[in-house]
MIZA-869560 format. One record per residue (C-alpha): x, y, z. Coordinates in steps of 0.1 Angstrom, whole numbers, plus 2048, in hexadecimal, padded with zeros to 3 digits. Layout:
// MIZA-869560
XYZ...
END
This chain:
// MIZA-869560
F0B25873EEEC26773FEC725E74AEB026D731E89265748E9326576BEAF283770EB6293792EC12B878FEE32B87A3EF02DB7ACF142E57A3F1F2E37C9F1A2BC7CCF2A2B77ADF4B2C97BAF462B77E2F412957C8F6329E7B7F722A37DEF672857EAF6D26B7CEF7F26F7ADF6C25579DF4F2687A6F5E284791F5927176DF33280768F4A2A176AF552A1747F4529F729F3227A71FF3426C6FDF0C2646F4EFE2486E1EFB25F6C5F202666C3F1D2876CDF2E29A6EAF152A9709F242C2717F152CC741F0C2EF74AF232FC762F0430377DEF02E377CEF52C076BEDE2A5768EEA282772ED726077FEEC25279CEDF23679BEF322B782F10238796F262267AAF2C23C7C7F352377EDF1D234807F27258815F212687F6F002567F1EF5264812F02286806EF12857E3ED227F7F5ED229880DED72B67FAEC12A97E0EA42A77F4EAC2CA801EAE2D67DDE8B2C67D7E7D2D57FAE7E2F67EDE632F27D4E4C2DF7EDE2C2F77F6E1E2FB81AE022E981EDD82F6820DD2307841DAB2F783FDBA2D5836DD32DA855DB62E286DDA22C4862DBD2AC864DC22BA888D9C2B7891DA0293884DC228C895DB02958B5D952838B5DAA2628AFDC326B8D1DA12718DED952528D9DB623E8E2DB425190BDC7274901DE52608F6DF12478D9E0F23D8CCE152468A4E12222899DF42218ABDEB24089CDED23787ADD521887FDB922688CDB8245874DB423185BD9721F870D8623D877D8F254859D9123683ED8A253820DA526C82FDC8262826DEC27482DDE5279802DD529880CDF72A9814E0829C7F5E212B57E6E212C880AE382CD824E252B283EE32294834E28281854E0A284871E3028A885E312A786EE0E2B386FE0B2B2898E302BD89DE302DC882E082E4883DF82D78A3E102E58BFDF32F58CEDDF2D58D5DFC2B98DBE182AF8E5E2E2978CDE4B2888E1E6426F8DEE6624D8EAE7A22F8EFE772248C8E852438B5E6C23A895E4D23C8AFE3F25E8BDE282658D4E082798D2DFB2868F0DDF29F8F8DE92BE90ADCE2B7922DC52A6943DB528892FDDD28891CDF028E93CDDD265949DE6257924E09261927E0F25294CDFC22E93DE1922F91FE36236934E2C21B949E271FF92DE4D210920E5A202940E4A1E3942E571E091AE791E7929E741CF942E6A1B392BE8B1C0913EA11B5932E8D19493FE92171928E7617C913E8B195906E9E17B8F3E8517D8D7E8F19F8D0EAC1B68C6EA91D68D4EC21F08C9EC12158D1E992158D2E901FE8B3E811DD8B6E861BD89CE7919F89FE901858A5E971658B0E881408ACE621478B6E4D1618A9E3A1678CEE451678F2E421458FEE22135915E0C15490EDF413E923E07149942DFE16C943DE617495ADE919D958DDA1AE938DF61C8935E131AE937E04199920E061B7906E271C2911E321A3906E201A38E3E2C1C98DCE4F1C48CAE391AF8B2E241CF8AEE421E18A9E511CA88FE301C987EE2F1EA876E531EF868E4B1D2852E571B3861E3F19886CE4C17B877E26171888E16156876DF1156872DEC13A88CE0114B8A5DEE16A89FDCE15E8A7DDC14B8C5DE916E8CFDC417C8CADB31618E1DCD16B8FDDC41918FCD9F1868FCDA216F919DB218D92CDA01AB917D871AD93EDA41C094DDA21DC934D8D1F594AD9A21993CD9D226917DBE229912DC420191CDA41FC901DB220E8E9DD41F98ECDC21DA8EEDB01E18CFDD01EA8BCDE11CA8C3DBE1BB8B9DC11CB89ADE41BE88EDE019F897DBC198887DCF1AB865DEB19286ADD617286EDBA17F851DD8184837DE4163840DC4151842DCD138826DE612783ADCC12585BDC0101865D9A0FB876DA9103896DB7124890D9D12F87ED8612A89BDA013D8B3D9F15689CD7B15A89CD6D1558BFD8E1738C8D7A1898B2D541808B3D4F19E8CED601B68BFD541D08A3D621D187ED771B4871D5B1AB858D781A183BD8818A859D6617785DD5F176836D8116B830D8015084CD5C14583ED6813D81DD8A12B82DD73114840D5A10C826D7A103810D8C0E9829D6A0DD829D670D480BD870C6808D7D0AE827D5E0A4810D7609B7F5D9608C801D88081823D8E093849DB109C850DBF09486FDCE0A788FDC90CD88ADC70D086ADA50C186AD860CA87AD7D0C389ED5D0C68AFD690E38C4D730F58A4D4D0F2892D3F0FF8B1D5711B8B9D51123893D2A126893D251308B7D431518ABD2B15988BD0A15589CD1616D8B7D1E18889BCFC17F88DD0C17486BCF015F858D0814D844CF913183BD18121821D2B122844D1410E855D090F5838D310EC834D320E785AD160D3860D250C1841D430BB856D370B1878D23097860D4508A85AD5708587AD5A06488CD4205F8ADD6305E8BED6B0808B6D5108A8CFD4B0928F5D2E09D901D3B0C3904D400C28DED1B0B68D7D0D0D18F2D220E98DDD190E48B7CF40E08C4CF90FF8D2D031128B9CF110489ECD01098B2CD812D8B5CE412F892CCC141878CCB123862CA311A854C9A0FB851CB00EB86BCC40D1864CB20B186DCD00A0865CEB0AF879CD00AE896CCB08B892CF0083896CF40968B0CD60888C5CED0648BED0506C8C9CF707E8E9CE605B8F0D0504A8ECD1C05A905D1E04A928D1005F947D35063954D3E075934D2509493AD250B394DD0B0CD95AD100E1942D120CD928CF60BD92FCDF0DE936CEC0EF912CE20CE900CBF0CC90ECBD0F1907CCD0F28E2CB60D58D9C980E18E3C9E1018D5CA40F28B3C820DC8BAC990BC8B1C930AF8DBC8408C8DBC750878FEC8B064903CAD0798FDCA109791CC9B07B92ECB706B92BCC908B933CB5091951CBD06D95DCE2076957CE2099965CD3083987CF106C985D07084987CFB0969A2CF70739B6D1E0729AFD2D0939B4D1109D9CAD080C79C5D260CF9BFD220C599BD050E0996D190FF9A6D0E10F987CEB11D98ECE9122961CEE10195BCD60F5977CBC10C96ACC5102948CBF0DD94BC9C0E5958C91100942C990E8922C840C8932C6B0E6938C6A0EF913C6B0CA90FC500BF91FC650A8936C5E0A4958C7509096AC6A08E98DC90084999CA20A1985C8A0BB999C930AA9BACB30AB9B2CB20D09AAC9C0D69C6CB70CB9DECD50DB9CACC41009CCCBE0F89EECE10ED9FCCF11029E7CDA1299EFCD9121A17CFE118A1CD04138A07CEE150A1BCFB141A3DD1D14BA31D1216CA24D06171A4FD27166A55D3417FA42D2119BA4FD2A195A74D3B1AEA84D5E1A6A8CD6C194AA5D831A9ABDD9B18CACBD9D16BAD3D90147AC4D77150AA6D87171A96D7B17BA79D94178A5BD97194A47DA6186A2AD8816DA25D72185A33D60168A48D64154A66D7C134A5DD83123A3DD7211DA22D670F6A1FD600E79FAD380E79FED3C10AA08D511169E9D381059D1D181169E4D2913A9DED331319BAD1012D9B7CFE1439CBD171619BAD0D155997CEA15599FCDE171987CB717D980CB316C961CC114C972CAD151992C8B15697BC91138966C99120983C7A12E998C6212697AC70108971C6F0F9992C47109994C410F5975C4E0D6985C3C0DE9A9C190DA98EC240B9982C2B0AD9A5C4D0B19ADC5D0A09C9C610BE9DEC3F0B99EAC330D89E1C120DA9D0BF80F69BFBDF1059D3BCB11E9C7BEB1289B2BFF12B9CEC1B1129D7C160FF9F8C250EAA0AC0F0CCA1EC160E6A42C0D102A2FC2B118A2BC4311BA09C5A0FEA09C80102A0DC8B1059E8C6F11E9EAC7A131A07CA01339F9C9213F9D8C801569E4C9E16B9F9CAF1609D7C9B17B9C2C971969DBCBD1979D9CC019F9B3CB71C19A3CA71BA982CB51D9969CA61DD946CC01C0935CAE1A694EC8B1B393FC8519692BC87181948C6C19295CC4D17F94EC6415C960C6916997CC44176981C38150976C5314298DC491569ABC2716399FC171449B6C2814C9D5C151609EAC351779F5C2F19C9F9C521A29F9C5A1919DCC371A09CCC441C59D0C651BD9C6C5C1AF9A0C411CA99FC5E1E89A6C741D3995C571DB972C4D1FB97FC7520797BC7B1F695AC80218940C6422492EC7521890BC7A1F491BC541F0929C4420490CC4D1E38F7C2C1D28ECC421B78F3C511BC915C2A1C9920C151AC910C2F18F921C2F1A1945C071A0943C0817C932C1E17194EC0A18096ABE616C95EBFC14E95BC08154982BE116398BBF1178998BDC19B99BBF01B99A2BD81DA99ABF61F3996C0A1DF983BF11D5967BE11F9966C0720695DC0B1E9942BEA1EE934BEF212933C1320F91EC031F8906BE3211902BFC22B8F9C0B2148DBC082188BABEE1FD8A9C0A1F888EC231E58AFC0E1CC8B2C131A78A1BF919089CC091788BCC0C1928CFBE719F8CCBDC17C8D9BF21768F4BE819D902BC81938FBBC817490BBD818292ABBF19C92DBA718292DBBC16A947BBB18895EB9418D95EB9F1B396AB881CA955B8C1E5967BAB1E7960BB11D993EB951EA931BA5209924BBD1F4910B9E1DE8F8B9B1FB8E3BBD1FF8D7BC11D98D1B9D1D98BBBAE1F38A7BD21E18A6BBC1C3899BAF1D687ABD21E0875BDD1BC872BC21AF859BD019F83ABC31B9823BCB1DF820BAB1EF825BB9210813BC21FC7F3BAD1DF7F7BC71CB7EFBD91A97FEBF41AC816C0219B837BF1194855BD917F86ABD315E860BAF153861BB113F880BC3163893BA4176888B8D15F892B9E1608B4BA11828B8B8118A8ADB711728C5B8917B8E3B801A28DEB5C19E8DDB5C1898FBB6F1A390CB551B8906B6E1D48F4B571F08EFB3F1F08D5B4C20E8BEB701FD8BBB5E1DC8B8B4A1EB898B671F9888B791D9886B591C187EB581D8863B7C1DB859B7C1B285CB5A1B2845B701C5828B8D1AC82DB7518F821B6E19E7FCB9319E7FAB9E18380CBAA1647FAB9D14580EBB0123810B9E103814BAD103837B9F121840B78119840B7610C85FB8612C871B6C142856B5112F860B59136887B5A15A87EB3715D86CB2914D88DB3C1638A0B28185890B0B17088EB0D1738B8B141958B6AF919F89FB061A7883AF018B86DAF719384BB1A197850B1C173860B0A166844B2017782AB3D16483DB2C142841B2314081CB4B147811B52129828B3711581CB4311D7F4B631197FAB590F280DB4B0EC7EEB640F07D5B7A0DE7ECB610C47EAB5F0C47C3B840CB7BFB8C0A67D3B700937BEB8109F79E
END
């Protein structure tokens, strides 16, 4: 019978060894009656035949295969020495990447991350039908390809020192696999002559919870891997992003490549496996899945696909009501959710509509004072304009509602913090978190604030509040106190020298003298976790409250902080040793300007020269921020605190900026500082360049004459004023009277803005410039009266 569109040319030999094996075979032999009624007759050196059709035995199928694909090899052409040599370069680079050493299903993954355009099409029709092929046939001299315990797996290795480390880091995960083949967890696997299936009830080993070691935990999850890439899954999305949140928690122990590089490949299968599944996710798993991958690079499709998955159980909450156990939304689940897209700086505003939508919907009950810390948390950070007044306002009800045994410190710090931020803090709510944070200290005593963040936390938001709570500083007052002395008397413990014999021998394992007692665990926890930004915070925070009158008695004299006997008070003393123990490197820069506000007041040399080397070492591309410059001098008028050096070297970056850094904020608060610090000697030099930056900034283009952002009325006015006070020299000053005297013609006055245009006229009145005052006063006084005609009518 023949096949007239797919044939397969079958030499005369296997027709003769198909006649040997099996007569039946042997019918194709002789001549076939066609459709047409006439007789085909097959050449006696090749005959054409689909075998498809053929019922033939298994050995012969095997055989027919065999020596047809050696018939077909013969016409296959060697592949493109260039294309070779760039598929080598490429191959390289990916073992490279991976520690010297990968695995080929590993392999295979991240080419196509790195070389997404640059498929295996490249060597179609050739002789490499493999990257086996192409590094066994082509790249001898560069790597070695070797066998492994799974005969359909290879191993790439670079014949190099940095390959020689990635091969000893497989064969050790091989053995552990073995290991794991031959403990109970092997159960869930057959494992016959090197492959691995999935098998049995579960699709994961059991209580992944209980690993405590990175490379067991991925040991464990490997035959999944391995199943995965012959085609059989048997993970479900759920358990996939479960799996993902267990590498995360133990993703710290990753410390060389080669354990990255796994890590991220187990990363990668199991976010593919939970994004193609993604339909079937609840709330829940969908937030797993998230927060696994918020730190990592890539995976936009996963967060896209998630985004629309939660916007559409949202919607079907709206409609048919909240569902109930997991397959409905929980507060943990919205805030997970928002706080994993705010932290990849995703602005999706249809995600956070539908989930401020939902926490709209759940019952009071639903919530415990983590939750609303939480969603305040992460919808205050969240890029959302305007802010939900609404979702706030919920929030703030059911903050008042829960009892003081139902908060934490932390909870309460990160909701004092998250509502301020989001300017939705009503001064009765902080205060009734301050009153609760006291409560709980009363009841737990200091070991409920071991955290120095949330300690610092809870301040800084009744700070930014406006809240002064004379029992909440006390309170911290004595927790920073008990807390930093028992920890630096144990730190002297620590350092004593050894005891030789006898009662009172040091114990090495502790590395101390005794045991440690409860109040003493708590004091390191803190004092370990003290960390600059924390440390800066606190000290200004606590500043703030020694002006208001804390209970601490400490008050301000002369800007520095006394104590009735005249020397720094306790909390003062302990903060001090506090910040001469922390090195501030450029990520703490931003907290600089705190810390010299904090300790600005205290007259301590020590800690003096240690914020002012602290500056003096921050790069050049850190400090040369108009920024980073203009707080550090803001901060050191705000402490009066007068440091010669130190403002010459900020005054002198900022000289050297461009006029285009500056922003119209920024000018004033430099401006202002320069003022604040009544040092002209030394912030002198810098007047010029900030008269120039302030033409920059007008609202008009002064090439084009045109309209275009910048100062407001009421910033010129103010930087006019605050640079001819400061007696900026009188050739910059010119050039920007001048440039501000062009900006009137074009400038397109609101009603709002006579009073401020008005101001300015005075203002060159007093600097002589009369008929350029008057041009100003009578654009203020017109536009006043049109104002004036415009509300009569």
């Amino acid at each position: 019978k023949m096949h007239q569109t797919m044939a397969i040319a079958v030499p005369t030999r296997l027709l003769l060894l198909s006649a040997l094996l099996c007569a039946p075979a042997c019918a194709f032999l002789v001549p076939l009656k066609t459709t047409a009624g006439s007789l085909v007759a097959l050449r006696p050196q090749q005959a054409t035949c689909d075998f498809s059709t053929v019922a033939l035995p298994r050995r012969l199928r095997n055989l027919v295969s065999s020596l047809s694909a050696s018939s077909t090899s013969m016409q296959i052409k060697p592949p493109d020495p260039e294309v070779v040599e760039l598929a080598l370069d490429r191959a390289e680079q990916v073992v490279r990447a991976a520690g010297g050493c990968i695995d080929s299903l590993s392999f295979g993954r991240e080419w196509r991350a790195m070389f997404p355009e640059s498929s295996r099409d490249m060597f179609q029709g050739t002789s490499v039908t493999s990257f086996n092929k192409l590094l066994l046939n082509y790249g001898q001299g560069r790597f070695f390809v070797e066998d492994t315990k799974k005969k359909e797996v290879k191993l790439f290795v670079l014949k190099d020192v940095e390959g020689e480390e990635g091969r000893k880091a497989y064969q050790q995960a091989e053995q552990q696999l073995k290991d794991l083949a031959n403990s109970p967890l092997g159960a869930f696997f057959d494992i016959r002559g090197g492959r691995m299936k999935a098998g049995g009830a579960k699709s994961l080993p059991p209580n992944l919870a209980s690993y405590t070691k990175l490379e067991d935990l991925l040991d464990a999850l490997e035959p999944n891997l391995v199943a995965f890439a012959g085609g059989i899954n048997a993970v479900a999305g759920k358990d996939a992003a479960t799996a993902l949140n267990h590498i995360k928690r133990l993703n710290y122990q990753a410390r060389y490549e080669v354990q990255r590089a796994r890590v991220a490949s187990f990363i990668g299968v199991f976010a593919d496996i939970a994004t193609k599944q993604m339909a079937n996710l609840n709330p829940k798993s969908v937030a797993l899945l998230l927060n696994a991958l918020s730190d990592r690079e890539g995976f936009e499709t996963t967060f896209e696909t998630a985004s629309q998955r939660v916007q559409a159980l949202a919607k079907q909450e709206a409609e048919q009501g909240p569902a109930g156990g997991e397959a409905g939304f929980s507060p943990q689940a919205v805030a997970i959710i928002v706080n994993a897209s705010v932290k990849r700086q995703r602005r999706d505003e249809g995600l956070f509509r539908a989930l401020s939508r939902v926490v709209l919907g759940l019952r009071p009950e639903d919530f415990d004072a983590q939750a609303v810390a939480n969603i305040a948390n992460a919808f205050a950070n969240a890029d959302v304009r305007p802010r939900d007044h609404a979702l706030f306002a919920r929030l703030s009800e059911t903050a008042e509602a829960l009892a003081p045994q139902d908060w934490n410190a932390a909870a309460l710090a990160i909701t004092a913090q998250a509502l301020v931020k989001a300017k939705e803090a009503s001064p009765a709510l902080l205060t009734l978190l301050a009153a609760h944070a006291v409560t709980l200290y009363k009841a737990e005593g200091a070991a409920a604030w071991s955290s120095p963040t949330s300690l610092s936390g809870l301040l800084e938001g009744l700070r930014k509040g406006g809240v002064m709570s004379h029992d909440a500083w006390r309170m911290a007052e004595e927790v920073t106190v008990q807390h930093l002395s028992l920890y630096r008397s144990r730190i002297k413990t620590m350092d004593q020298p050894k005891a030789k014999k006898g009662k009172g021998r040091r114990d090495e394992k502790v590395g101390r003298i005794g045991k440690w007692n409860p109040q003493e665990v708590q004091a390191n926890k803190f004092g370990k976790a003290l960390k600059p930004d924390t440390v800066s915070s606190l000290a200004l925070s606590l500043r703030w409250g020694a002006e208001r009158g804390s209970e601490a008695e400490v008050v301000a004299e002369e800007g520095e902080l006394r104590s009735p006997k005249g020397r720094g008070s306790k909390v003062w003393d302990e903060l001090e040793r506090a910040v001469l123990g922390v090195e501030f490197k450029p990520e703490h820069a931003s907290s600089l300007p705190d810390a010299v506000r904090g300790f600005g007041p205290v007259k301590s040399k020590a800690v003096h020269s240690h914020l002012a080397k602290s500056i003096l070492s921050l790069p050049a591309a850190t400090l040369s921020s108009p920024r980073v410059a203009s707080s550090l001098l803001l901060a050191m008028a705000d402490a009066k605190w007068k440091d010669g050096g130190l403002v010459t070297r900020l005054v002198t970056t900022l000289a050297g900026l461009n006029a285009f850094s500056f922003t119209p904020p920024l000018l004033l608060d430099t401006l202002s500082a320069i003022a604040a610090l009544d040092m002209p000697r030394h912030t002198g030099p810098l007047l010029p360049r900030l008269a120039a930056a302030a033409t920059h900034l007008l609202a008009v283009d002064l090439d084009t004459a045109k309209p275009r952002p910048g100062m407001t009325a009421q910033e010129l006015r103010h930087v006019l004023e605050k640079l001819y006070r400061l007696e900026t020299p009188a050739a910059a000053l010119d050039v920007t009277a001048a440039a501000v005297q062009k900006t009137l013609r074009v400038l397109k006055i609101q009603p709002s803005d006579c009073k401020d245009i008005q101001a300015v006229g005075d203002l060159l009145e007093e600097m002589g410039k009369s008929a350029e005052a008057q041009e100003w006063r009578d654009a203020a006084s017109q536009n006043s009266l049109i104002t004036k005609m415009s509300n009569l009518g």
